[in-house]
C-alpha positions, 0 to 999 in steps of 0.5 A: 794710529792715534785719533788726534793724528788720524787726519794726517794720514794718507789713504794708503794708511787709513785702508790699511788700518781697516785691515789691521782692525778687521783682522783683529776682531775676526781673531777676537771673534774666534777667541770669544767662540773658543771661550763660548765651547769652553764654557759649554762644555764645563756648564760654566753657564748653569753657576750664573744661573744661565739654562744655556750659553745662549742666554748668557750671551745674550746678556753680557753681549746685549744682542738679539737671540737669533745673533747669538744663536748664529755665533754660538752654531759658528763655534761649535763647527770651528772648535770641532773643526781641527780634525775635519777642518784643520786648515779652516780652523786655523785661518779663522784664528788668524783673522783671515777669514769672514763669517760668512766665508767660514760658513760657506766652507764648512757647509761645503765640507760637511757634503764632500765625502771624508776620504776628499775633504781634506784636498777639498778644504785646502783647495777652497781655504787658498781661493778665499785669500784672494777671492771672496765667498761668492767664488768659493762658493762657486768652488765648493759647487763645483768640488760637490758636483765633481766629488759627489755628483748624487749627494749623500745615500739615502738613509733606508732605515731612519725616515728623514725628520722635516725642517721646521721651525717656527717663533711668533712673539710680540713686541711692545708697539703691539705688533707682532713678528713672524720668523720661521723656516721650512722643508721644501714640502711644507714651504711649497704647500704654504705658499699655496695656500697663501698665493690663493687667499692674496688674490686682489680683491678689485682691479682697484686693490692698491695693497703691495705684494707683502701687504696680501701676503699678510691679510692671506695669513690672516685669513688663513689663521680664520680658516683653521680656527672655524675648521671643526677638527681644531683640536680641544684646549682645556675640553674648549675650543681654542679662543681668544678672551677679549674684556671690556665694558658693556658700554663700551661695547654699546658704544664702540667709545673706549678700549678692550683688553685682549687676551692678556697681551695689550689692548685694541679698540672697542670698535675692533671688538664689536667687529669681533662681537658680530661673529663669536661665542659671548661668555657675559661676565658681571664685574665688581666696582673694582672689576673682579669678577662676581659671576661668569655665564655661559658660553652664548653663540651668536650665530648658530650652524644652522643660520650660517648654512642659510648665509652662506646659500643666500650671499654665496660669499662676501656680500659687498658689492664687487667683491669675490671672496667664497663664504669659507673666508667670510664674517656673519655681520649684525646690521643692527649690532646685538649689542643695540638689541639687532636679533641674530636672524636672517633679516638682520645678518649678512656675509661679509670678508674680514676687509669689508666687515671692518670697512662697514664697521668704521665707515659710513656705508649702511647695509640693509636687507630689501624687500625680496629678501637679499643685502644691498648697501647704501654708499657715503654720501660723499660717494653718491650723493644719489645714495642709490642702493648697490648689490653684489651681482656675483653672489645670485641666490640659488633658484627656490625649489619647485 
């Protein structure tokens, strides 16, 4: 159909033009996984200088990794599929079968016994010329349940290697992306961990499900980097180098360097700065590094035990985080000169440690020896002091 006689046609024709294209690239389709194994299997790839086939597709397809990675595993089941799956195979070089259809198919197959697949296979690849996936994959669970009601036999022999995989990489905005997939035991117990830390902080607590989820992973992370089991990188433990100006840092004006990623903002590092190990490092005018120091930890084991039965917990009032997931703050930052003692420290979570860090709330500690903060003025014009009241000091020895 020409592109200049494509308005003349009926909506009989333009359908069946549809038809006709969707064939045609689910013949290519099959054609190009072809070329892929053949490919693989000569190492065609390694002579452009390729490590695998992925990569190659990757380019010369300009598509993601993942998409590539799906095709290539589709190819390499449907080009072994002529002695397990001839009738598949041959449906999906005529362009009668979907992706997703060719998958739900063989996924079936590969847990039907050998001696029925073959009935098994023909029954489904008839269904899929007048059904979609979703009825043959309804047929293929009811072949499974029929054919092989207990699943395969167990393997007594070779114990059983869990799924999982996991791929963190960060994109040019900054941000970066989390994808993974896990057996059914690791899967249960992260959920777990994480539906324990994603509890509303407030009956006000507006953040969606996922925006929980994603502060419970982040405090998560927090846990096991302060677990003392954490094992060693390099004789150290594991951290993260951030870089910036003494000024910046006094003033909370400018930018740090984070790790060898990207930059955040001098006021997120002072919120880091309150709770760390400090290595102070003296630049050259054209910031190479003329002497390195030790590593200086602000908050010492002891000072924190002391924290922790003092504030029991997140220090702020209404809040009810345990002191596991809680920050030492400095009242007066060390990098104004606030000394790293009892007076001048208090517990706080990582929501509430930024929020006093970027707002104009003020924590002091009173009289009697326990935090209490004073709210913006446009909260309280009073500004009266307010404490948490769940957090009680335990009673003094007698």
């Amino acid at each position: 159909m020409d592109d200049d006689r494509m308005w003349q046609a009926d909506a009989v024709a333009l359908a069946d033009r549809v038809g006709e294209l969707v064939t045609r690239i689910r013949c290519a389709e099959a054609e190009l996984g072809a070329v892929l194994v053949e490919i693989e299997t000569r190492g065609v790839e390694a002579l452009f200088g390729y490590r695998s086939v992925g990569r190659l597709l990757e380019d010369l397809a300009d598509i993601s990794a993942d998409a590539a990675g799906k095709l290539l595993r589709r190819a390499r089941a449907l080009n072994s599929a002529p002695e397990t799956a001839p009738a598949t195979a041959e449906a999906a070089r005529d362009g009668r079968l979907s992706n997703p259809m060719i998958d739900t198919i063989l996924e079936t197959l590969r847990q039907i016994p050998d001696e029925h697949r073959g009935d098994a296979e023909r029954e489904m690849v008839l269904l899929s010329r007048t059904a979609g996936r979703r009825q043959v994959a309804a047929l293929g669970a009811h072949l499974l349940g029929y054919l092989n009601p207990d699943g395969p036999p167990p393997d007594d022999t070779t114990p059983s290697v869990p799924e999982r995989e996991l791929s963190l990489r960060r994109k040019r905005t900054g941000v970066w992306e989390l994808r993974g997939r896990f057996d059914d035991e690791t899967g249960t117990r992260a959920h777990a961990l994480l539906d324990s830390l994603a509890e509303r902080r407030t009956a006000e607590d507006l953040r969606s499900p996922q925006e929980r989820y994603g502060d419970a992973f982040s405090d998560a992370i927090d846990l096991a980097l302060n677990s003392p089991d954490l094992p060693l990188q390099a004789g150290e433990r594991a951290h993260v180098l951030v870089t910036m100006p003494l000024e910046a840092l006094t003033t909370g004006a400018g930018t740090a360097r984070l790790g060898d990623t990207g930059d955040i903002s001098a006021a997120d590092a002072r919120v880091h700065a309150c709770d760390s190990g400090v290595i102070p490092a003296v630049l050259g005018s054209k910031s190479e590094p003329l002497d390195l120091g030790r590593l200086r930890r602000l908050i010492t084991a002891g000072l924190r035990r002391a924290l922790y039965l003092r504030d029991r917990g997140c220090a702020f009032p209404g809040c009810h985080r345990p002191p596991r997931h809680c920050q030492g703050h400095h009242i007066r930052h060390w990098a104004e000169g606030g000394p790293t003692s009892l007076g001048n420290l208090v517990l706080l979570c990582g929501y509430h440690h930024r929020l006093v860090h970027s707002s104009s709330w003020q924590v002091r500690v009173a009289a009697d020896g326990l935090p209490e903060f004073i709210p913006p003025l446009f909260m309280d014009r009073r500004r009266q002091p307010r404490r948490n009241n769940v957090h009680k000091p335990l009673p003094a020895a007698a």
